[in-house]
N, C-alpha and C positions, 0 to 999 in steps of 0.2 A: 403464441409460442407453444412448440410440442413438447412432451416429456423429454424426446431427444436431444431437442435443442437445449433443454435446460440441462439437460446430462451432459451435455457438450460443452457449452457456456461454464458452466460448474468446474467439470476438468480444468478449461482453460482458467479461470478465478484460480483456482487452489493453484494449478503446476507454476502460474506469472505472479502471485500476489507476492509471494518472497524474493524469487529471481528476480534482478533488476532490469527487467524488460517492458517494464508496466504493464501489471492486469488491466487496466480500464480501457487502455488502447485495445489489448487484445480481446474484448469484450466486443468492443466499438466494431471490431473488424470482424468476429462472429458477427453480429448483428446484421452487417452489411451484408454479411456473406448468405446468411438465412434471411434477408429482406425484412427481417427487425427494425421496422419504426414507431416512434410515439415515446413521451415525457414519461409514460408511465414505467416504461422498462428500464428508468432510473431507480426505481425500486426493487427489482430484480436484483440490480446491480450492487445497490444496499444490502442487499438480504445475505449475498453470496459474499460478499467482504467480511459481512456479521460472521458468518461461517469461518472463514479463513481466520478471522481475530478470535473465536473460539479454539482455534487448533492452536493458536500461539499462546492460548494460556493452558493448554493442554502439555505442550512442550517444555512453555516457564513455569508449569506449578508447580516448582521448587523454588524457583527464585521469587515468584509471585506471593507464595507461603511464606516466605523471607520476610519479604518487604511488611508483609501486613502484619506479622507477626510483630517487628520490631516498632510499626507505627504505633499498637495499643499498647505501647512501653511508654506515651506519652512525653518522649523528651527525645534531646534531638541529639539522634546518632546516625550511623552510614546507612540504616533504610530511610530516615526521615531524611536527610540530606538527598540520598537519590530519588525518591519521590517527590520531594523540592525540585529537582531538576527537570523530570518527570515533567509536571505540572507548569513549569516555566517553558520546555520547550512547546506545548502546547497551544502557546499564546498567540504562537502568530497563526494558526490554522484556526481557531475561533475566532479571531477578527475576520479572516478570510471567510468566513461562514457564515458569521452573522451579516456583514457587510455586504457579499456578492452572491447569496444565496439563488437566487432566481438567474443570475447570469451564468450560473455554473453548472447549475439542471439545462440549459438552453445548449450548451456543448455536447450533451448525452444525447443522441439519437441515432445512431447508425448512419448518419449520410454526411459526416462531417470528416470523411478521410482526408484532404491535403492538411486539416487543422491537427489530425492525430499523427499523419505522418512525419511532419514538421519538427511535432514535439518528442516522439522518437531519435529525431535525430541530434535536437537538444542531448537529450539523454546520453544516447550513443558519445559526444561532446563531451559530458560530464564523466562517463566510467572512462572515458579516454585518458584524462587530466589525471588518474587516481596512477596510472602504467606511467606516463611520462613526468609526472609531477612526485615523484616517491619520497614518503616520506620517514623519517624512523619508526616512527606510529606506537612510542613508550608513553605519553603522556593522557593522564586519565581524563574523561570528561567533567570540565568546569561547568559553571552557569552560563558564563559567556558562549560555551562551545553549544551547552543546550539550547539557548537561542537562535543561535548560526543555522544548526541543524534544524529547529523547529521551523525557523524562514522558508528552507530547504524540503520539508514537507508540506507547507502551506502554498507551494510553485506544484505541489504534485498534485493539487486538485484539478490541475488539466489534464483531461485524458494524452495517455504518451508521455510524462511526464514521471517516471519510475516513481513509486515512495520509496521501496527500500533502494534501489541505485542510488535516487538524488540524496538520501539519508547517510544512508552508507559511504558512499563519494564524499560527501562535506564532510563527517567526522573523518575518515582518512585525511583527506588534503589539510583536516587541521591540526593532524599528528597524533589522533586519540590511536589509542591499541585496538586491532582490529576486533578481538572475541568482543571486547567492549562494546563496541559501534557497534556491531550487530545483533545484539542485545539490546545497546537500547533504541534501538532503533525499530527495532520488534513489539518492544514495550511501551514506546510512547505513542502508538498508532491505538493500545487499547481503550481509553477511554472514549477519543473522540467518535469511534468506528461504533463504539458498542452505547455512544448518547447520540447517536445519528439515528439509531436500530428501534432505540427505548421512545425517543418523541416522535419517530413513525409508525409506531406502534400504536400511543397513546390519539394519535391524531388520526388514525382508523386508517392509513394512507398505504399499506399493505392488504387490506380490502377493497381497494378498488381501484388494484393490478388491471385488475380482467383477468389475472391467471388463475389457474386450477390449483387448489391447494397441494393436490398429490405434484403438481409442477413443479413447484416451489420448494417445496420438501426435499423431489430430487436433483434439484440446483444448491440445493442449500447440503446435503451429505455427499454430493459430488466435490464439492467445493472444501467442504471438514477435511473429507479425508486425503484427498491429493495435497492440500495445502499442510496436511499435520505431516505428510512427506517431503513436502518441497523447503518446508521450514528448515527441518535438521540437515539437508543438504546442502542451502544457503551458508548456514553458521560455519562450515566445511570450507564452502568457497571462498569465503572471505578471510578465514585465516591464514589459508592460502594464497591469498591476493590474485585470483586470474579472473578480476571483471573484465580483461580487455575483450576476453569473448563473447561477452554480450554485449561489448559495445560497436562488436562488428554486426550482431546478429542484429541490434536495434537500428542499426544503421542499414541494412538490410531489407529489414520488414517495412522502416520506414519510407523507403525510397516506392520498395512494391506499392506503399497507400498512396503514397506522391501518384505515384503515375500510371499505375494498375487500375487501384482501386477505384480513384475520387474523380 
């Protein structure tokens, strides 16, 4: 991979990791498109996500301060309660990880376009349901709803498979308020993304990328900084409710991998 590529790559991570278009598709399809193949560019892919979850705590370090502030209160009030939920919606994306781990690095390689476009079109499906399925969207998120939604992120480890779409879609359709959803929908992607980052770390498994450190560097502040823009735009969108235009765009792009790309 050239510094371009990763400057490229980067852009695309940061501008889709919030938009509900799925960044991993649009990864998959740089890759294709720059003849990017091999397991170990699942790392790349890692690194640049690590980036984008940096910009989201960059955005929430207000509400992030909140939370932790109100945790070392040691008893249980509306941070520890939402970090409870937090932590519960989490569940189902660590069984998904621990469980299918080796099967979900075998999806990451650039040559798997009909399996990315497919799942686009999934998606495109899901933001469709949020326009024709309308809901009052007054009611705050439960435990129950944290799980629904965690489910809902734990389907996003397929490439094509939006996280914030399928996230955001599921807390709408189950009548949460939208500033909400998008929130924490933002928020509970940080731990898993950034204990993905920490035990590839620990496991030397970013050393032997094959890629140039200066590479990775500029994949990883391409990625910060577009995604610390594309974040506060999202929270925009979704108040507004007009996912249905990504769900024509996903449906779109999707179809191009169907039968362009793969």
């Amino acid at each position: 991979m050239e510094w371009f590529e990763a400057l490229i790559l980067g852009l695309v991570q940061g501008l889709t990791e919030f938009l509900p278009v799925s960044s991993s598709a649009h990864l998959e399809i740089g890759k294709n498109l720059f003849g990017i193949n091999g397991e170990n560019n699942l790392y790349f892919s890692i690194l640049v996500h690590g980036a984008t979850v940096l910009s989201t705590i960059v955005v929430f370090r207000k509400e992030i301060f909140k939370l932790i502030q109100g945790s070392l209160k040691f008893k249980y009030n509306e941070e520890t309660d939402y970090i409870a939920k937090i932590i519960v919606s989490m569940i189902p994306v660590m069984i998904v990880g621990l469980l299918f781990k080796d099967q979900i690095k075998s999806l990451f390689g650039g040559d798997n376009m009909f399996f990315v476009g497919s799942m686009l079109l999934v998606t495109a499906l899901l933001l469709s349901f949020t326009f024709f399925f309308r809901r009052s969207n007054t009611k705050k998120i439960g435990f129950i709803d944290a799980f629904i939604i965690g489910i809902a992120q734990a389907f996003a480890v397929f490439p094509g498979i939006s996280r914030s779409g399928a996230t955001i879609a599921t807390g709408l359709l189950l009548g949460n308020q939208k500033a909400e959803v998008a929130k924490f929908s933002f928020l509970m992607v940080l731990i898993p993304i950034l204990g993905e980052n920490f035990l590839d770390l620990l496991g030397g498994e970013f050393s032997n990328t094959g890629l140039p450190i200066s590479t990775m560097i500029i994949g990883f502040l391409s990625a910060f900084i577009t995604g610390w823009v594309a974040c506060k735009i999202m929270i925009n969108i979704v108040k507004k409710g007009k996912l249905i235009w990504f769900a024509a765009y996903c449906l779109i792009v999707g179809l191009v991998s169907i039968f362009l790309l793969s």
